[in-house]
N, C-alpha and C positions, 0 to 999 in steps of 0.2 A: 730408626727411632725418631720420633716426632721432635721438634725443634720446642722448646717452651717460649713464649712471648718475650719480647722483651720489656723491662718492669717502666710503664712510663711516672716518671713522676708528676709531679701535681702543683709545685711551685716552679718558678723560673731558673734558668742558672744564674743569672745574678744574685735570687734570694739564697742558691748553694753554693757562693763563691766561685763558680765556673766561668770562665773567659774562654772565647776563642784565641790558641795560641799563635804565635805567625808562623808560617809556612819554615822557616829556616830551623825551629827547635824539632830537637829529634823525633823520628819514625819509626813507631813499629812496623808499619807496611804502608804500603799504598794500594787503594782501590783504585781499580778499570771495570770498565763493562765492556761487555763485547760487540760488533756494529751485528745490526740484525735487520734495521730498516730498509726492506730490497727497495720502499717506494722514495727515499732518501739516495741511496748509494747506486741502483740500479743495477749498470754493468759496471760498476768501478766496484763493488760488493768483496770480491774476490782479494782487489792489491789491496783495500780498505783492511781488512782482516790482518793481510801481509804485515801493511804498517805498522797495525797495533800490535802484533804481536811482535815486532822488531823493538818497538818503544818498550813493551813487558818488559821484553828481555834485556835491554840498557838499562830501566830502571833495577830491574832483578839483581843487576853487577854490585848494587849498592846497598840493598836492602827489598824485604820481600815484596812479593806482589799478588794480590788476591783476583781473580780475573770472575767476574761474575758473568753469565753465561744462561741463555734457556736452554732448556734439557734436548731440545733439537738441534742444539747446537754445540753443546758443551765441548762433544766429542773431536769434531772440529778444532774449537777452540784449543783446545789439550793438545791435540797434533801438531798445530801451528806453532804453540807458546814454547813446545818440552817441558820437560821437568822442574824447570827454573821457576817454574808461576803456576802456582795453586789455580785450579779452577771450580768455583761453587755455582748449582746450577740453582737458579731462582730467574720468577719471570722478569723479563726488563721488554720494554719498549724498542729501546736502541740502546746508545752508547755514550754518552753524555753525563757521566755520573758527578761530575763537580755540579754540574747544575740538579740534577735527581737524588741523588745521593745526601746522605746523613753529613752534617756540618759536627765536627768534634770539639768540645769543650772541656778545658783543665782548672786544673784547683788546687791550691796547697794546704793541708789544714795538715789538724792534731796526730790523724791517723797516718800522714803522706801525701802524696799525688791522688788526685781524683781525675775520673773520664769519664763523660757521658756527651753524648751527642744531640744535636739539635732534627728532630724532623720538621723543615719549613712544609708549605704546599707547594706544587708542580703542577701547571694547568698547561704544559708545552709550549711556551715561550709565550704565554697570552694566544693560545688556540692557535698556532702555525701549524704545531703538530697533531695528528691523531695515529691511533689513539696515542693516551698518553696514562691512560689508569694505574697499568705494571711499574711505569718508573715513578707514578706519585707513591705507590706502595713499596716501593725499593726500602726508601731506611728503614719501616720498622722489619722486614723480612731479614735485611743485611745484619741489624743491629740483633735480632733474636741470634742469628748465627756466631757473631760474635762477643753473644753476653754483654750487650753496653744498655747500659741502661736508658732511655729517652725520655727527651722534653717533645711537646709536640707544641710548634707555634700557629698564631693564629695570624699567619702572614705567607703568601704566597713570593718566595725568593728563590734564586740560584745561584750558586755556592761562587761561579763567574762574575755575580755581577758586581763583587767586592774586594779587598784587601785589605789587611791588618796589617799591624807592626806590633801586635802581642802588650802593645802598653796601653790599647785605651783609645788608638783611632784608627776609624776606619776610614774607606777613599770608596766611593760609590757613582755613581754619573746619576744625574737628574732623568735625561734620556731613557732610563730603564726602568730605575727603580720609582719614578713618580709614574710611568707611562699606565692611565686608565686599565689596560688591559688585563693588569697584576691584582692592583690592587685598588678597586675603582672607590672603596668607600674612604678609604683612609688617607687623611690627611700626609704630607710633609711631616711634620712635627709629632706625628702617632706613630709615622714609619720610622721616624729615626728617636723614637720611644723603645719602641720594639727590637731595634737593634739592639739598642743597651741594654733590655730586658733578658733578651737572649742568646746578644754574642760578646758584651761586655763592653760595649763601643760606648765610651765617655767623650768623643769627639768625633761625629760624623762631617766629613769634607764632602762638597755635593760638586763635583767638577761636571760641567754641563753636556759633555757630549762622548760617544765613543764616534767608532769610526764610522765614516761615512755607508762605508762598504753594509757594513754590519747588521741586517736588515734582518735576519734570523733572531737577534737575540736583543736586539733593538740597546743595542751603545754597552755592550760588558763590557768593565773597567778592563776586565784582564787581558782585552786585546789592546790598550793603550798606555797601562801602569800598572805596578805591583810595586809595593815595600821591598827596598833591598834589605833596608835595618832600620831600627829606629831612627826618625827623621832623616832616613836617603829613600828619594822613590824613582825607581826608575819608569820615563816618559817616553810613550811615542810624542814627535813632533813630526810636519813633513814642511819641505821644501817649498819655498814661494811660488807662486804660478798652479801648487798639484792643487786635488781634489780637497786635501784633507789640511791644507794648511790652516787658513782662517781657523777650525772648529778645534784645531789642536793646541793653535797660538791661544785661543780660550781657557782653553786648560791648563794648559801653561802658566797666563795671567793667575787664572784659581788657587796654584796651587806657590805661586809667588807669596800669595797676600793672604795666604793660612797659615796657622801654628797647628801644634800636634797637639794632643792632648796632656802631654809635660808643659808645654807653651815652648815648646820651640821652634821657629823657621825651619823648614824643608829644605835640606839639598836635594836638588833635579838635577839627577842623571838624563841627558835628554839623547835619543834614539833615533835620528832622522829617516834610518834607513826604514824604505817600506814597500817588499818587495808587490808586486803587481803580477794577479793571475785571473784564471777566468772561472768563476762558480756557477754550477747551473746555467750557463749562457750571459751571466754579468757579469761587471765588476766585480772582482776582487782580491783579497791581498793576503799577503801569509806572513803575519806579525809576528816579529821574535819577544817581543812581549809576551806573549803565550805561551811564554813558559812553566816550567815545571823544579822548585826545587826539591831534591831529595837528600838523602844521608851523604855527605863527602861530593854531591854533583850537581851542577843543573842540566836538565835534559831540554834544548832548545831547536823548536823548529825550524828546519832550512827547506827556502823555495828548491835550491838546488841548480838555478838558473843561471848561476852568475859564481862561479867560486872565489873569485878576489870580494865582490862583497859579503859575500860569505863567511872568512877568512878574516877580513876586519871585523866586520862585528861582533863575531865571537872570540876574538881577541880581545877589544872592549869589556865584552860579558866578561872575560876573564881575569879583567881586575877589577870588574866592578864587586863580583863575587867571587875573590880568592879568599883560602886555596882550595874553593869548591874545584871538580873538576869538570871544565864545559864538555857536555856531550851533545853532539850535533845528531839528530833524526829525520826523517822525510817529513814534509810537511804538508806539502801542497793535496794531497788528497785529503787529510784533514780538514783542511780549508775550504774542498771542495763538499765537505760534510756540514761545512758552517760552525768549522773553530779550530784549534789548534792542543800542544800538549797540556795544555793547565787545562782546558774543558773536558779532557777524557780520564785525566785520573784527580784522586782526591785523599791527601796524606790524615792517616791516623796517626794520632800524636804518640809516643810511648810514654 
């Protein structure tokens, strides 16, 4: 039976009361996509799949998982994940769905709770990727499947390159979301118009830089910072002498000498540790920043190189967000894909 469109509407969600909620208020599921990019993954294509369906299934422990999948691949998919994670077959590109994927938006009015999601544009990270058609067509395909209603914006974004604390500010880096590639006509002061237009961001913080490393997605927030809770974010910094210290001591200063959108000072959780691996024959690193939370857990990427740093860290994580409970996942091929757990899945609110 034929899927019906999903209904887009025709004003914004700020004019329907909709905000982007934070990451921490409850889930009905969590979307993943499945990797498909053999000219991405290559010969790592095979563990690539391994991982994610390892990651499914930890998040599966806590609440559902929707695994979106091309129909040449589904079957696959379904083998690897079990029974634990729904798999819908709709075309995608790759795997990347916080960045391609539909951004969810709530509301409290007369009737209850309101959901509808945001479809931004997806031009594959400013033209790194081709193609990239299927995943700019992911949310409204995903969203007819799941009866959510859409806004469609007139702004080319992904879903990584930001974080909320569900009150009203958002954390974004300059490095990405100003970079020509995106959005070459629009101003600073239009893009961060349009945030609040469409994700309910009453306070945009422009921290200047992501990671060095990060050259695929040119500086996402969410390999450097994420909101723990209203007014706590947690920070990458690194150590004097590395690559990344100067551009994170940056951020740092930034987010010293900001208020939230209540007018409150930020506590900084700060994260020194930043493990070091090799992507495509470069630099690169596999940030615990890059995480993921879900219902009762976070799901947190580990190099796996090192288990007493390993050990600490997510000890750390563990009081920074108790009494979630820490789940540690492979990471490094992830990274070797150009990201970590928060770029491959993306929570619907309940």
């Amino acid at each position: 039976m034929a899927i019906s469109p999903a209904r887009t509407l025709v004003d914004t969600p700020r004019a329907a009361g909709l905000a982007m909620p934070a990451e921490w208020e409850l889930h009905e599921r969590t979307l993943m996509a499945w990797p498909v990019r053999v000219d991405l993954w290559g010969e790592d294509l095979a563990q690539a799949r391994r991982d994610y369906a390892t990651i499914a299934n930890a998040i599966a422990a806590f609440e559902p998982v929707l695994m979106v999948a091309p129909p040449d691949a589904a079957a696959d998919a379904r083998r690897r994940c079990g029974r634990g994670v729904e798999v819908v077959e709709l075309p995608i590109d790759d795997s990347w769905i916080r960045d391609s994927g539909p951004i969810f938006v709530t509301g409290h009015g007369a009737t209850g709770t309101r959901r509808a999601a945001v479809d931004f544009g997806f031009n594959g990270w400013g033209g790194k990727f081709l193609p990239h058609d299927s995943d700019d067509a992911l949310p409204a395909a995903l969203l007819a499947h799941l009866q959510v209603d859409r806004f469609e914006a007139p702004l080319v974004l992904e879903g990584g390159s930001l974080t909320v604390d569900g009150e009203g500010t958002l954390i974004t880096t300059e490095q990405c979301l100003l970079n020509p590639n995106r959005n070459p006509d629009l101003t600073r002061d239009q893009i961060e118009a349009l945030l609040g237009e469409y994700l309910g961001a009453e306070r945009v913080i422009w921290m200047p830089h992501g990671l060095l490393e990060d050259h695929d997605t040119d500086g996402h927030v969410d390999n450097v910072a994420a909101f723990v809770s209203p007014g706590r974010v947690l920070l990458q910094t690194a150590p004097p002498g590395t690559p990344n210290h100067e551009r994170l001591a940056e951020n740092l200063s930034c987010l010293q000498a900001a208020t939230d959108a209540r007018g409150r000072a930020l506590e900084i959780v700060e994260l020194e540790a930043l493990p070091s691996t090799d992507v495509r024959g470069l630099p690169g690193c596999v940030p615990y920043t890059n995480l993921y939370v879900a219902n009762g857990a976070v799901i947190v990427p580990v190099a796996g190189d090192d288990p007493d740093r390993d050990t600490e860290v997510l000890g750390m994580l563990a009081s920074v967000y108790a009494p979630r409970e820490i789940v540690p996942v492979p990471g490094r091929m992830l990274a070797e894909g150009g990201g970590g757990v928060h770029c491959i899945t993306q929570q619907v609110p309940a």
